[in-house]
N, C-alpha and C positions, 0 to 999 in steps of 0.2 A: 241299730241301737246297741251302743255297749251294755253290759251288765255292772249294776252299781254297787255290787259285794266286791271286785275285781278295783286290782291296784295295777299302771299303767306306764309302760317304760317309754322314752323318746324312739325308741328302735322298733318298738306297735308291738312287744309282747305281753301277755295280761301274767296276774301273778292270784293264785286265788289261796288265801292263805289258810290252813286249817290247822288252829294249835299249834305246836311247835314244826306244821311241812307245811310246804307249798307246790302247787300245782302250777306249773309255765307252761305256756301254750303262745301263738301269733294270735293277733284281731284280724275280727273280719275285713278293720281297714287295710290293712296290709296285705291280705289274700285278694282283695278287690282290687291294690293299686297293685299287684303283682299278674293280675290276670289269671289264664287258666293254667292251675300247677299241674305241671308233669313229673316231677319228682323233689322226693324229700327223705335225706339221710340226717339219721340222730347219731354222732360222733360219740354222744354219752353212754356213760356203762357205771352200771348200778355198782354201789362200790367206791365213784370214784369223788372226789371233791372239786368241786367247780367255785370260782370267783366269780366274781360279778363281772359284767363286761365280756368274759370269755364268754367264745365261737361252745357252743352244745351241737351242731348240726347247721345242714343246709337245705334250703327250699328254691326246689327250679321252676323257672315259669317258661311259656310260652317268650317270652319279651327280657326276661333277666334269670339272673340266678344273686339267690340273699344269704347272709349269714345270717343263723337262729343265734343271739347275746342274751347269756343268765341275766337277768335283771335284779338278781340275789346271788350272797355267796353259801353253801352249805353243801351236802353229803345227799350222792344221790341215791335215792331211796327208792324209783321206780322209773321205768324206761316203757313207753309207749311202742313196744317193739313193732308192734303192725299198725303205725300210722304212716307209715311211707305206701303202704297198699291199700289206703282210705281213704285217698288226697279229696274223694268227692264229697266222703262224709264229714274232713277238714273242711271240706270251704261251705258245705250248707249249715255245721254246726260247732264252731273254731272254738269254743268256749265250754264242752260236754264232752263229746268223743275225741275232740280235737285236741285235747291235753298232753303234752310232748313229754314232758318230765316232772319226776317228783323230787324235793329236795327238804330236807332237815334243813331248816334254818339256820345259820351260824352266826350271823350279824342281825339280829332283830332291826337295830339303828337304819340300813340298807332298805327298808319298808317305806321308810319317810320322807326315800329319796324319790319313791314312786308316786303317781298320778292320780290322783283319783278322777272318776269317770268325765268331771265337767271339763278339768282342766286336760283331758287327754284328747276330748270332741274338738276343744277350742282350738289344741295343737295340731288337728288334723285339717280342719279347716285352714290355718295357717298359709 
């Protein structure tokens, strides 16, 4: 079960908005259809300004290796530095420890391109 505060990219990143930042992280459907991760590097660095669509990091699985896409554009504010050394606590709680970036919002508009929780379930069933 996704959480219904949480906005939802086609690429299975959640976006948890607070005020003017937001919090990116992956869905548990993505760490599920990814299998067991064995490694995960955040490309990002506090400081820098990301677009929407850009690559922030990678996550490797047992079966594949993914690119992590901003599903917002803004300024980032915070780096998840020790979640590449958590990936167990990533995949039992994607949504709380599992948090990868934090970002200033720049385009508020970029919000409304995201998912909410019904229509993210329906795309995954897809």
């Amino acid at each position: 079960m996704n959480p219904e505060d949480l906005k939802y990219s086609k690429t299975h990143e959640w976006v948890q908005v607070k005020g003017k930042q937001a919090r990116i992280g992956i869905t548990a459907h993505a760490i599920g259809a990814l299998g067991d991760l064995t490694y995960l590097e955040l490309s990002a660095e506090e400081g820098e300004v990301i677009n929407q669509g850009e690559s922030f990091g990678e996550v490797e699985s047992v079966k594949t290796t993914s690119e992590l896409y901003s599903p917002i554009s803004g300024k980032i504010v915070a780096v998840n530095e020790n979640i590449g050394d958590m990936l167990d606590e990533l995949t039992d709680d994607p949504y709380e420890t599992g948090w990868m970036i934090e970002v200033e919002i720049a385009t508020p508009d970029e919000l409304k391109e995201l998912m909410p929780v019904e229509d993210y379930e329906k795309n995954c069933e897809a």
